[in-house]
MARZAFI-361497 format. One record per atom (N, C-alpha, C, O): x, y, z; residue in three letters; residue number from 0. Coordinates in pm, whole numbers. Example, Ala and Ser with C-alpha at 12.3 -4.5 7.8 and 13.67 -1.06 7.14 Angstrom:
BEGIN
[[1319, -569, 780], "ALA", 0];
[[1230, -450, 780], "ALA", 0];
[[1320, -330, 780], "ALA", 0];
[[1424, -332, 846], "ALA", 0];
[[1285, -225, 708], "SER", 1];
[[1367, -106, 714], "SER", 1];
[[1290, 3, 787], "SER", 1];
[[1341, 114, 804], "SER", 1];
//
This chain:
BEGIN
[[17117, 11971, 18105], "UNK", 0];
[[16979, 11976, 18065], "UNK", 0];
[[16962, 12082, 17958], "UNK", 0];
[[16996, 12200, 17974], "UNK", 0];
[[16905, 12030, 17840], "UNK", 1];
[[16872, 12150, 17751], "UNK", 1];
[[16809, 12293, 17743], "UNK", 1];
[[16726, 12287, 17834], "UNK", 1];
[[16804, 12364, 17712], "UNK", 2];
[[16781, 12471, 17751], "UNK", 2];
[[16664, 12496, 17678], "UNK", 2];
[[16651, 12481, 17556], "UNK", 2];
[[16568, 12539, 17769], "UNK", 3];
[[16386, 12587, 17675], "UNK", 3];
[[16327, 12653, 17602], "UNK", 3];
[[16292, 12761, 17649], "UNK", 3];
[[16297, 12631, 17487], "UNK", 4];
[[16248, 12741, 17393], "UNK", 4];
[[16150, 12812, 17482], "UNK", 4];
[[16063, 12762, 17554], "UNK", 4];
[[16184, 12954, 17461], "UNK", 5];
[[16130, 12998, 17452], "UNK", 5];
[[15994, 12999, 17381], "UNK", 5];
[[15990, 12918, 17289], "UNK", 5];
[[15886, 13066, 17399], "UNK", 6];
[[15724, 13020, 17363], "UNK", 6];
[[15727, 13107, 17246], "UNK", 6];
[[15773, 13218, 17268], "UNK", 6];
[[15683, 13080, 17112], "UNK", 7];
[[15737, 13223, 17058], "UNK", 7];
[[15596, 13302, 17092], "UNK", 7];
[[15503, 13270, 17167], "UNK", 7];
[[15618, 13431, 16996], "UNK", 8];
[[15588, 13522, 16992], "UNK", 8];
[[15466, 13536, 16957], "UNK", 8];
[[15445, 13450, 16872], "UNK", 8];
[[15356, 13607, 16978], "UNK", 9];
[[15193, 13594, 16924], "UNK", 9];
[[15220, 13623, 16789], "UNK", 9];
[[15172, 13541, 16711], "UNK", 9];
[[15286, 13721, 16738], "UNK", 10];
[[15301, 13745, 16590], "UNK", 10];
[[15298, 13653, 16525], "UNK", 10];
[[15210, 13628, 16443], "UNK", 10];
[[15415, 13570, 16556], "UNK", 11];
[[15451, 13493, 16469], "UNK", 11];
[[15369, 13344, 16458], "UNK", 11];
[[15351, 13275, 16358], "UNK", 11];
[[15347, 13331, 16532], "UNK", 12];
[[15176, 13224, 16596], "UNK", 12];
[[15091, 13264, 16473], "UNK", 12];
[[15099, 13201, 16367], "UNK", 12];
[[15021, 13356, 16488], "UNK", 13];
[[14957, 13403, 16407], "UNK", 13];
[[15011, 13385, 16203], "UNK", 13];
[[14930, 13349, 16118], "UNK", 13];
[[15138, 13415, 16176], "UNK", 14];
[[15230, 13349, 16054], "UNK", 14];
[[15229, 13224, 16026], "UNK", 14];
[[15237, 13178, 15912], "UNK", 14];
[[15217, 13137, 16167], "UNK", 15];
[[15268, 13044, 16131], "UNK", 15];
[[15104, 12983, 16098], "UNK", 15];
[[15134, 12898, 16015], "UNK", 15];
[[15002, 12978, 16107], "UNK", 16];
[[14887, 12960, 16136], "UNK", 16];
[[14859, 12962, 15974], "UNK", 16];
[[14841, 12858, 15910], "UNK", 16];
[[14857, 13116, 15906], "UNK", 17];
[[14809, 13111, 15802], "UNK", 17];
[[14946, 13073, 15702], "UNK", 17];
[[14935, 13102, 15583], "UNK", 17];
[[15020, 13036, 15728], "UNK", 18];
[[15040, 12952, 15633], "UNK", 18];
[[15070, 12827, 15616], "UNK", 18];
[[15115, 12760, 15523], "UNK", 18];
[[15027, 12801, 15751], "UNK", 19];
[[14966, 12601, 15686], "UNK", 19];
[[14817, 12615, 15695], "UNK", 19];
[[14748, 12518, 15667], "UNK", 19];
[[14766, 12720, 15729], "UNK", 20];
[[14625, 12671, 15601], "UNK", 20];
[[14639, 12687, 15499], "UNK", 20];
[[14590, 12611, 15416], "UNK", 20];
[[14730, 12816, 15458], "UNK", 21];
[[14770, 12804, 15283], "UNK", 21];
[[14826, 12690, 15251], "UNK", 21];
[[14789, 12658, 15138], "UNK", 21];
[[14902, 12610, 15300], "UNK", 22];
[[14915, 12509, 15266], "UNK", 22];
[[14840, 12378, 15241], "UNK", 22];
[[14870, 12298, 15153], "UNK", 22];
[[14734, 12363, 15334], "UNK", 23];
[[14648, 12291, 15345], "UNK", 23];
[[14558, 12307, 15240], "UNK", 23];
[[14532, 12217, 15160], "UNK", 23];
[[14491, 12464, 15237], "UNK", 24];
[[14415, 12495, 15116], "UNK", 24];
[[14469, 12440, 14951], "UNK", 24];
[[14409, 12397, 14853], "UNK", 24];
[[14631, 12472, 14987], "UNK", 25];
[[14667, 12448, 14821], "UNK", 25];
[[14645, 12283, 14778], "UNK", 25];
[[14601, 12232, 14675], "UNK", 25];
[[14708, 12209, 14934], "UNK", 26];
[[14686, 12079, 14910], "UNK", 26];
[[14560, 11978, 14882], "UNK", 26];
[[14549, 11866, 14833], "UNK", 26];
[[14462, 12082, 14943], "UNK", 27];
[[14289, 12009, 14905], "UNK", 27];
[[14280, 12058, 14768], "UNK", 27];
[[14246, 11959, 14704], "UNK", 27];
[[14290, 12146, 14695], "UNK", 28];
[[14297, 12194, 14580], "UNK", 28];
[[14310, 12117, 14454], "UNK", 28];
[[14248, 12088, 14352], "UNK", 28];
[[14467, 12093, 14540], "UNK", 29];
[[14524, 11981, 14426], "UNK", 29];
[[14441, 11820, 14450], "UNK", 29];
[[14449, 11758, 14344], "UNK", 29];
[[14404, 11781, 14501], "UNK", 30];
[[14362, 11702, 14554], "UNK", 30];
[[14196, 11674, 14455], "UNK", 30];
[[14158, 11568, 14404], "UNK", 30];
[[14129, 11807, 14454], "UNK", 31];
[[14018, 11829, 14372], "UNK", 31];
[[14036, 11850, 14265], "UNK", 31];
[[13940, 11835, 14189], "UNK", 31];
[[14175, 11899, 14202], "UNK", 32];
[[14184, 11868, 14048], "UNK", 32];
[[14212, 11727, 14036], "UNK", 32];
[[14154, 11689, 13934], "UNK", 32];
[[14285, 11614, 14101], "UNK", 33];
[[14369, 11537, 14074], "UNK", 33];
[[14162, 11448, 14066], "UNK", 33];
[[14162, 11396, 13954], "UNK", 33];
[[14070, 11431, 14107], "UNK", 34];
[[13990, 11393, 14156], "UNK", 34];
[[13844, 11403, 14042], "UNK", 34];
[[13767, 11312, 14011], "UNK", 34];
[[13844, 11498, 14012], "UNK", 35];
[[13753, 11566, 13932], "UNK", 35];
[[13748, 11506, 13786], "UNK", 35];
[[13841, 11532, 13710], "UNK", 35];
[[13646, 11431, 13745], "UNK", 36];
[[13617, 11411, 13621], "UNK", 36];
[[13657, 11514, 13471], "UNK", 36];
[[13638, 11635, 13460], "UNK", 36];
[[13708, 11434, 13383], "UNK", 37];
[[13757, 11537, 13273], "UNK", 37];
[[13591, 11583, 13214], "UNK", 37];
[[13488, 11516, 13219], "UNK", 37];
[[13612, 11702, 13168], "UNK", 38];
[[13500, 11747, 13080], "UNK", 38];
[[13442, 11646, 12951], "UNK", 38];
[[13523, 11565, 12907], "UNK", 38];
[[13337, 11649, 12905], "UNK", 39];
[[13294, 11533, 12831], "UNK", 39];
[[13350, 11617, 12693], "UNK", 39];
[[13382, 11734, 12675], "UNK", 39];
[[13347, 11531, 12631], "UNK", 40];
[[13366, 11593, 12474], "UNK", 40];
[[13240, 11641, 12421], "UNK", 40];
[[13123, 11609, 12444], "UNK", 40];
[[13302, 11740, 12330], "UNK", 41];
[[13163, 11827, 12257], "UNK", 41];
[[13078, 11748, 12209], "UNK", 41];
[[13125, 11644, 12163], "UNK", 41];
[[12929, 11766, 12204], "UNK", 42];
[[12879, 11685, 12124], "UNK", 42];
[[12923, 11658, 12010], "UNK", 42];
[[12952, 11543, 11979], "UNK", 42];
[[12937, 11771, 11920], "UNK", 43];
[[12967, 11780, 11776], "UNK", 43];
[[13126, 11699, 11711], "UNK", 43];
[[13158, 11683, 11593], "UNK", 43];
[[13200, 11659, 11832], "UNK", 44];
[[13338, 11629, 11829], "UNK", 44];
[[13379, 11466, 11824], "UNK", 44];
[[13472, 11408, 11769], "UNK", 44];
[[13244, 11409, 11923], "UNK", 45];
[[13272, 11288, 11944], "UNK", 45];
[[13183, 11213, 11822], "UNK", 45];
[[13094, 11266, 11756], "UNK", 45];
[[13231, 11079, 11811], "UNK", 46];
[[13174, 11013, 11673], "UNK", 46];
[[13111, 10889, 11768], "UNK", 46];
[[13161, 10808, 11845], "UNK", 46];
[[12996, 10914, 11729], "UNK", 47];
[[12920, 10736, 11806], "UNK", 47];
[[12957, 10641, 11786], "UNK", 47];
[[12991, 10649, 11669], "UNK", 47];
[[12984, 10506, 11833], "UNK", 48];
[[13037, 10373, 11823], "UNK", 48];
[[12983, 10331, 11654], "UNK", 48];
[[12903, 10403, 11595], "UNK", 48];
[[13034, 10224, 11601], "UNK", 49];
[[13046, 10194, 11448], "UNK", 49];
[[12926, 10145, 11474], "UNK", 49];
[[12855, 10182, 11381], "UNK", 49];
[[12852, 10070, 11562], "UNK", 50];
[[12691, 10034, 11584], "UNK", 50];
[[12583, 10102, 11602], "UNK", 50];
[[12467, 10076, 11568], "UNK", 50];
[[12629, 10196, 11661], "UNK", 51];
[[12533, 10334, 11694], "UNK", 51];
[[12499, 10458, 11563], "UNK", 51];
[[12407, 10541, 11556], "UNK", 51];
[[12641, 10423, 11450], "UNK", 52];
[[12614, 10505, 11363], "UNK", 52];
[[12487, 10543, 11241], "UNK", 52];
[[12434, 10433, 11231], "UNK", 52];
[[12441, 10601, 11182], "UNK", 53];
[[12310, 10579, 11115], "UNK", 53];
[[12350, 10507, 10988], "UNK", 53];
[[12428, 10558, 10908], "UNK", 53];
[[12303, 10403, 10972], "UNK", 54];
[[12296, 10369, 10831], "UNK", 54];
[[12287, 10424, 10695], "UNK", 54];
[[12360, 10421, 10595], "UNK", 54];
[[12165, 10477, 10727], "UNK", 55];
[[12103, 10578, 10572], "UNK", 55];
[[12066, 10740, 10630], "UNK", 55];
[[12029, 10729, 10747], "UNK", 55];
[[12065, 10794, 10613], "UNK", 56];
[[12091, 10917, 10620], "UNK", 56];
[[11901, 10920, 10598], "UNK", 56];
[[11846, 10827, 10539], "UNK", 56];
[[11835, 11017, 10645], "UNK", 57];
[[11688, 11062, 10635], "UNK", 57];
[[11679, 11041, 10486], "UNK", 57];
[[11642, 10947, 10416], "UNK", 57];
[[11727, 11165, 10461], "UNK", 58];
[[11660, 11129, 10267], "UNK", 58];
[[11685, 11014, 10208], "UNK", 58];
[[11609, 10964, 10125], "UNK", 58];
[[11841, 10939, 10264], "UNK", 59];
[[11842, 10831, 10180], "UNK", 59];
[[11715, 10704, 10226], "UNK", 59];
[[11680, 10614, 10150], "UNK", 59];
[[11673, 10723, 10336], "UNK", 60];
[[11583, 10626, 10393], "UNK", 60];
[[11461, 10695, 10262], "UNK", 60];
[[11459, 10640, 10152], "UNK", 60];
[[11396, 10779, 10281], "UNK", 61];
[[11265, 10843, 10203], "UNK", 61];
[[11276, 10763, 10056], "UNK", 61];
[[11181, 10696, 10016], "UNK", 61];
[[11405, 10778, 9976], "UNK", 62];
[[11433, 10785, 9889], "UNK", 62];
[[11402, 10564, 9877], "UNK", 62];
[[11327, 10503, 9801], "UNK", 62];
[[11482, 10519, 9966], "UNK", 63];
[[11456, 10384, 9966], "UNK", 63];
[[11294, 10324, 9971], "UNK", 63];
[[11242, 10235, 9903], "UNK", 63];
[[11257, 10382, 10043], "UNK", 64];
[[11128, 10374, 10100], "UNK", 64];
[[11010, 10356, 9975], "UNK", 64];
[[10936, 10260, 9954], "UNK", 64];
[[11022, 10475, 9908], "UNK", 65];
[[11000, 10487, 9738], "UNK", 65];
[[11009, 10383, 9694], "UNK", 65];
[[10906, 10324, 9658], "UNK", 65];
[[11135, 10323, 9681], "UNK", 66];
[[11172, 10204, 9600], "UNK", 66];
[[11100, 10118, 9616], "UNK", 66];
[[11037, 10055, 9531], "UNK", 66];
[[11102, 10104, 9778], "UNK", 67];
[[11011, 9967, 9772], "UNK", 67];
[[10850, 9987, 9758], "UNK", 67];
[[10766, 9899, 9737], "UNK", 67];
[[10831, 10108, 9775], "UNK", 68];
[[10655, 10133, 9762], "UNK", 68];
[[10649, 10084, 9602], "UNK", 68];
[[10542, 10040, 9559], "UNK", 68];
[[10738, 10092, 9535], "UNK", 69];
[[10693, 10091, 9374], "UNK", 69];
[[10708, 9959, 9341], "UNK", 69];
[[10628, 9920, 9255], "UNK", 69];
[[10798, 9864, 9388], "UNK", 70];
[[10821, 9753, 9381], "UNK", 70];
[[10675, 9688, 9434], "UNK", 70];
[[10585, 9638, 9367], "UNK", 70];
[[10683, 9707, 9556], "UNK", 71];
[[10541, 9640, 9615], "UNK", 71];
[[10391, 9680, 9535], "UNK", 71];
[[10286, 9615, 9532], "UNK", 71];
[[10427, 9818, 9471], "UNK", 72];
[[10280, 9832, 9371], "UNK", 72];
[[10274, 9758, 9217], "UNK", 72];
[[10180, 9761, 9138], "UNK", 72];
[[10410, 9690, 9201], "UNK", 73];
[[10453, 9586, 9079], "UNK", 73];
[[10348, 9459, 9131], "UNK", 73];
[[10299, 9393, 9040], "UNK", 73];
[[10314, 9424, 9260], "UNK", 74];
[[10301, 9275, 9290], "UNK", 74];
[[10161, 9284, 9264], "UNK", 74];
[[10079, 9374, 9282], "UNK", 74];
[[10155, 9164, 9215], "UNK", 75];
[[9958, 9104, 9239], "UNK", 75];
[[9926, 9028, 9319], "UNK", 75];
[[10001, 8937, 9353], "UNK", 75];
[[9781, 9051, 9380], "UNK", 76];
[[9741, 9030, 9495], "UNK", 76];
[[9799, 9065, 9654], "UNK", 76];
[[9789, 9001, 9759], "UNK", 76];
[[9864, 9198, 9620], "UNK", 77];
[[9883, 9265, 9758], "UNK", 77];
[[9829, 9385, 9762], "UNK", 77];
[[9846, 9447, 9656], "UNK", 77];
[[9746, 9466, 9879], "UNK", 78];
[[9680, 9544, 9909], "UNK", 78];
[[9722, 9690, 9831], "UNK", 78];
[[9825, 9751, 9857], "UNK", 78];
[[9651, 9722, 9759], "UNK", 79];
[[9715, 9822, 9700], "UNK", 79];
[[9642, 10004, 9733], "UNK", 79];
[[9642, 10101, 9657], "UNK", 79];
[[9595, 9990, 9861], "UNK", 80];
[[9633, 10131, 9911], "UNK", 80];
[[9755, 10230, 9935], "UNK", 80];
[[9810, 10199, 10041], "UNK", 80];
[[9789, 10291, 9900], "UNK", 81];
[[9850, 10372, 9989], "UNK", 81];
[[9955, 10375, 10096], "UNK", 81];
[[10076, 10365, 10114], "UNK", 81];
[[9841, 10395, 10157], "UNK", 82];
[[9864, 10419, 10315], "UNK", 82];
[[9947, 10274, 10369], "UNK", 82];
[[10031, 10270, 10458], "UNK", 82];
[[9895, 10160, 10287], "UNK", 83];
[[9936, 10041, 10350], "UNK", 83];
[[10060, 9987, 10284], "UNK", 83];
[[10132, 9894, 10322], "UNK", 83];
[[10069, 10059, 10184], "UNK", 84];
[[10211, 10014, 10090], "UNK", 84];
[[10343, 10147, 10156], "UNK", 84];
[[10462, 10118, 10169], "UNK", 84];
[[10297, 10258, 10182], "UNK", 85];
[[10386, 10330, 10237], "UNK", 85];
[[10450, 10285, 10415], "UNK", 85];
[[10564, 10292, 10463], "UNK", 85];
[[10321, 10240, 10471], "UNK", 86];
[[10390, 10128, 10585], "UNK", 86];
[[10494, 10001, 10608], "UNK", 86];
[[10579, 9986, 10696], "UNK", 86];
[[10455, 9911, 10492], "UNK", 87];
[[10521, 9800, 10493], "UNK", 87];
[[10654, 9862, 10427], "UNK", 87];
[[10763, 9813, 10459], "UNK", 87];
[[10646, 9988, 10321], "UNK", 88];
[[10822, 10012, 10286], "UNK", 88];
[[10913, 10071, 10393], "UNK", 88];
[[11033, 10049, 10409], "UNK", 88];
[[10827, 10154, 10466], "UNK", 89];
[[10918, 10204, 10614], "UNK", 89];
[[10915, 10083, 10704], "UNK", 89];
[[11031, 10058, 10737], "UNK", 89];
[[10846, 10013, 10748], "UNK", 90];
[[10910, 9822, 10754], "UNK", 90];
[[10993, 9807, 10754], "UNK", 90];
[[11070, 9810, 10850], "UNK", 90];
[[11022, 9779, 10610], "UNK", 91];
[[11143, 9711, 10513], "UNK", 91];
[[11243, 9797, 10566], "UNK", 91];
[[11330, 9759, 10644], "UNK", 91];
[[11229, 9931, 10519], "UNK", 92];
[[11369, 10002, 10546], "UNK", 92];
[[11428, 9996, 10656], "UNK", 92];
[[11549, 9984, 10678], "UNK", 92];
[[11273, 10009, 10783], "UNK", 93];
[[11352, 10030, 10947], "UNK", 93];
[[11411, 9913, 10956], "UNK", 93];
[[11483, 9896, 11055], "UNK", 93];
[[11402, 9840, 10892], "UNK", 94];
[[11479, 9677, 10902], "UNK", 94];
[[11623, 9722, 10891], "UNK", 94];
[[11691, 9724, 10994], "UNK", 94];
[[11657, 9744, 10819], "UNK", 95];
[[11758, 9740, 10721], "UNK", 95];
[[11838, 9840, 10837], "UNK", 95];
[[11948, 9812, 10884], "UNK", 95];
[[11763, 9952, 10868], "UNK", 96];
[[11846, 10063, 10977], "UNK", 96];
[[11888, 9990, 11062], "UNK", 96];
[[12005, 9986, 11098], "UNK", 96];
[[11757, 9891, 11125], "UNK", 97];
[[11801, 9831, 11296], "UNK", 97];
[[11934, 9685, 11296], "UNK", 97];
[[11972, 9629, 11399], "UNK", 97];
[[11988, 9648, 11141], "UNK", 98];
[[12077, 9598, 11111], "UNK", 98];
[[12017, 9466, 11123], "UNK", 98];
[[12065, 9383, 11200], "UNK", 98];
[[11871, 9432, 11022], "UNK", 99];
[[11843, 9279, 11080], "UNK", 99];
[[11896, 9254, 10946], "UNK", 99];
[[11904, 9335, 10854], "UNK", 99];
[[11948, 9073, 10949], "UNK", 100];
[[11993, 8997, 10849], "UNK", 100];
[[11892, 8971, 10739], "UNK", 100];
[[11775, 8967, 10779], "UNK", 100];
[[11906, 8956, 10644], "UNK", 101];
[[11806, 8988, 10526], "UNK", 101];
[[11767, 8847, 10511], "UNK", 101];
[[11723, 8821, 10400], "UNK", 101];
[[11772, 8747, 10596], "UNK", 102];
[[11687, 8614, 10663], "UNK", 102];
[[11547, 8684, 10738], "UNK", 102];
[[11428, 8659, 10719], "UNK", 102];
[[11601, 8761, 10810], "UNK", 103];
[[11506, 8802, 10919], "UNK", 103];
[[11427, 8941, 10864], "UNK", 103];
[[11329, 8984, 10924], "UNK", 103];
[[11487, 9015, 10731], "UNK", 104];
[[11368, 9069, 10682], "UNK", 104];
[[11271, 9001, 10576], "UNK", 104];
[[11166, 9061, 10551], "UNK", 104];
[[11290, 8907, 10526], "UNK", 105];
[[11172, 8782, 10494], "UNK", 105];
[[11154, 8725, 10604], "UNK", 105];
[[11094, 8824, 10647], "UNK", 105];
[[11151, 8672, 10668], "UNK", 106];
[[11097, 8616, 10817], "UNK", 106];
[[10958, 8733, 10841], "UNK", 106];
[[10839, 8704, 10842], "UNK", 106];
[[11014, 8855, 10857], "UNK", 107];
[[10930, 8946, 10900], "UNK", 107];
[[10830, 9012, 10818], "UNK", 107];
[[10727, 9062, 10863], "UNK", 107];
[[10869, 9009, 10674], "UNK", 108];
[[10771, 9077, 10575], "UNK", 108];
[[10680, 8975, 10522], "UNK", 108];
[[10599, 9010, 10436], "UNK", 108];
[[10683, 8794, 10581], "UNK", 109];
[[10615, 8672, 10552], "UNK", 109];
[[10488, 8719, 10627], "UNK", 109];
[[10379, 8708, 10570], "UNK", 109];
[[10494, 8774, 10757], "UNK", 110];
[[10361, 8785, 10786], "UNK", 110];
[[10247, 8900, 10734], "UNK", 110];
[[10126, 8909, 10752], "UNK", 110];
[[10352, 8987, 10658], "UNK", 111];
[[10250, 9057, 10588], "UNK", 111];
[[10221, 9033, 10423], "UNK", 111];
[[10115, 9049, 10362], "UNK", 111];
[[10316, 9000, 10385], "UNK", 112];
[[10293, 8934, 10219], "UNK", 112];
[[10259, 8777, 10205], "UNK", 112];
[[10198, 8727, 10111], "UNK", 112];
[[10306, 8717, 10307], "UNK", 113];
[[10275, 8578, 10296], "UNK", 113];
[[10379, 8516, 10222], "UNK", 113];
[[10452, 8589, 10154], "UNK", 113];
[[10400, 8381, 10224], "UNK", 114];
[[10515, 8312, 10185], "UNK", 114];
[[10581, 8314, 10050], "UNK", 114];
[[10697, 8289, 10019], "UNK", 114];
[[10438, 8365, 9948], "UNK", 115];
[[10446, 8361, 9814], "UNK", 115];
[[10530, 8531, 9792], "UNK", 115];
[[10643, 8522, 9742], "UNK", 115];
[[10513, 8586, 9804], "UNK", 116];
[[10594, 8739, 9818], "UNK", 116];
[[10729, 8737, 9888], "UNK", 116];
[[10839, 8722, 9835], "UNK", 116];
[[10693, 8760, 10054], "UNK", 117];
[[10777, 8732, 10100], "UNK", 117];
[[10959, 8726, 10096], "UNK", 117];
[[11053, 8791, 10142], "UNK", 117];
[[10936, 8594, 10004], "UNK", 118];
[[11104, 8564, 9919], "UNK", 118];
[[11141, 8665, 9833], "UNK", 118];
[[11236, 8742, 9843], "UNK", 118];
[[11051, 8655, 9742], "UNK", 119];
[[11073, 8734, 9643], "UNK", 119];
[[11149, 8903, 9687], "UNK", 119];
[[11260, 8944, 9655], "UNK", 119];
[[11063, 8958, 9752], "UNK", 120];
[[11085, 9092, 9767], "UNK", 120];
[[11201, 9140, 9857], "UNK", 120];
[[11266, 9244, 9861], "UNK", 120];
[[11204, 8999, 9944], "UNK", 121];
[[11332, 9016, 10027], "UNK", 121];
[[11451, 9016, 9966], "UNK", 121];
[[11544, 9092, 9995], "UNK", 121];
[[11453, 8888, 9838], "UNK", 122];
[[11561, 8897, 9791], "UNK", 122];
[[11616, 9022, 9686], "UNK", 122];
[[11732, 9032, 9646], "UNK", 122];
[[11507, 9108, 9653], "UNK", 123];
[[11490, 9162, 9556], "UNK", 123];
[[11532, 9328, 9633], "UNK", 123];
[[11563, 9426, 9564], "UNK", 123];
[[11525, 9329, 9800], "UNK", 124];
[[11530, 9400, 9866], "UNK", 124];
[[11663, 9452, 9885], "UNK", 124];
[[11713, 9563, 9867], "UNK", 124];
[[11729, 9286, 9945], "UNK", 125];
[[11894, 9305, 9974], "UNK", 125];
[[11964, 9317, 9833], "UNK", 125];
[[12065, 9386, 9824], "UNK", 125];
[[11914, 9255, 9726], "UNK", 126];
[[11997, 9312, 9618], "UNK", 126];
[[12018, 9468, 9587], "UNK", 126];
[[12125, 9519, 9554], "UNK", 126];
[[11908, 9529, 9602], "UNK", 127];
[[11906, 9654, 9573], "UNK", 127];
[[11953, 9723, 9715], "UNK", 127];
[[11909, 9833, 9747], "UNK", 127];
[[12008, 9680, 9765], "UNK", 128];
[[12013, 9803, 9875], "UNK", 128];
[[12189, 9790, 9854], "UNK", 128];
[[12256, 9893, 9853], "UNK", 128];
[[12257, 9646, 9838], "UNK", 129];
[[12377, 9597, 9828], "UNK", 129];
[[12411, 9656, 9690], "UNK", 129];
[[12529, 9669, 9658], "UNK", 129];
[[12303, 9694, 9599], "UNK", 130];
[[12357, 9751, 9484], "UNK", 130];
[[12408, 9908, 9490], "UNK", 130];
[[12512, 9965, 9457], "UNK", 130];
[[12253, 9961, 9562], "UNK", 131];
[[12235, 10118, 9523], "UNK", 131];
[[12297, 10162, 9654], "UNK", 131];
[[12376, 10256, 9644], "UNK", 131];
[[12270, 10096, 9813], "UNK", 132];
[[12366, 10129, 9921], "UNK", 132];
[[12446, 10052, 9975], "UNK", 132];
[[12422, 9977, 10070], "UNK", 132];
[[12572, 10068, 9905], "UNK", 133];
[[12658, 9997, 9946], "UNK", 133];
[[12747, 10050, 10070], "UNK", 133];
[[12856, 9995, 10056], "UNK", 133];
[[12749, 10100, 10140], "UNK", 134];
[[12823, 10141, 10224], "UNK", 134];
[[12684, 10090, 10352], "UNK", 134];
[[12738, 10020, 10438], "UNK", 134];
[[12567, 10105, 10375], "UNK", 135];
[[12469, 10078, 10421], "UNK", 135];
[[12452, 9929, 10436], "UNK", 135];
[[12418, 9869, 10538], "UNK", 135];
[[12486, 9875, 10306], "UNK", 136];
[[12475, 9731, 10311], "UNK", 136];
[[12595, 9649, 10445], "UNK", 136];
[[12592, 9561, 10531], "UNK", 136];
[[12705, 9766, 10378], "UNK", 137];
[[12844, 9646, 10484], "UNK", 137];
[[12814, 9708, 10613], "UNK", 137];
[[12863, 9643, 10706], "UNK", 137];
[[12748, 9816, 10649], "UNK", 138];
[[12708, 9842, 10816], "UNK", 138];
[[12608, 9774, 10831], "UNK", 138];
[[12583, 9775, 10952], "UNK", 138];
[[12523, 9703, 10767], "UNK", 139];
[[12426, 9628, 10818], "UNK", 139];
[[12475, 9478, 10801], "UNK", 139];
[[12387, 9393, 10808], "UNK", 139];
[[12611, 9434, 10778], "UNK", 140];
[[12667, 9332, 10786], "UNK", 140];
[[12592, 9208, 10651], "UNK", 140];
[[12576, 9086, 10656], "UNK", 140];
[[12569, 9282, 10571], "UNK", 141];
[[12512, 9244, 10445], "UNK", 141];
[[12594, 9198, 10335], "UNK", 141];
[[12550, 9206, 10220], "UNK", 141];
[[12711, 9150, 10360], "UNK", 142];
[[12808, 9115, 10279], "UNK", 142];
[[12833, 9148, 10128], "UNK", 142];
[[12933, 9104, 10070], "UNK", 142];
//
C-alpha cells in the first residue's frame, strides 16, 4: 500500500494559493487584451470612403455658385432678385456635391426654370463644371 502524503505545510498552502491566482490573474489579463477592441484611428489619419469624400471644397462651391448666379442673371424671363438667383445656384451646386447625374439636375432645375431654361442651363452647367472642375466632375461620375 502506498505510503501518504503527508498534508503539507500551512506555509506553503498559503504559496501555493497566491500563485495560482497570479496565475489566474495573468491569464484573465491576457484574455482582456486578446478581447478588447483596437483603438480607432485618429480622426485626422483616417481618409473617408471615395463616396463620402467632398467634392468641391467650400470656396470652390462659393466660387461655383457665382458662376451660376451670373449665368442665370444672363437669362430672360427668370426672376431676377437676388435672393432668388443666389438660391437656385446653391441648388445647382448642392446637386452636383450630392453626386446627382446631370439628367437629374435638369429634371430638378425644370421645376424652377421651366422646360424652356431648364436644358439649357443644365447643359451649360455640366459643361462648365467638367471644364473648370474636373476632378469634381469624375467624383460625381460625370464622365
Amino acid at each position: 500500500q502506498p505510503a501518504a502524503v503527508p498534508p503539507a505545510a500551512p506555509e506553503h498552502e498559503g504559496n501555493r494559493q497566491r500563485q495560482r491566482r497570479k496565475r489566474e490573474k495573468a491569464a484573465a489579463e491576457q484574455q482582456q487584451v486578446a478581447v478588447e477592441p483596437a483603438p480607432a484611428p485618429a480622426m485626422d489619419q483616417a481618409a473617408p470612403p471615395a463616396d463620402k469624400m467632398p467634392i468641391l471644397s467650400e470656396e470652390e462651391q462659393q466660387k461655383l455658385q457665382r458662376d451660376v448666379c451670373k449665368k442665370l442673371g444672363k437669362l430672360e424671363g427668370l426672376p431676377s432678385e437676388q435672393s432668388t438667383c443666389e438660391m437656385l445656384s446653391e441648388f445647382t451646386v448642392c446637386m452636383l456635391v450630392a453626386r446627382k447625374a446631370p439628367k437629374e439636375v435638369e429634371a430638378e432645375l425644370e421645376s424652377f426654370l421651366g422646360e424652356e431654361h431648364a436644358g439649357p442651363v443644365a447643359a451649360w452647367f455640366t459643361k462648365h463644371v467638367r471644364h473648370h472642375y474636373k476632378a469634381a466632375a469624375k467624383m460625381a461620375g460625370w464622365k
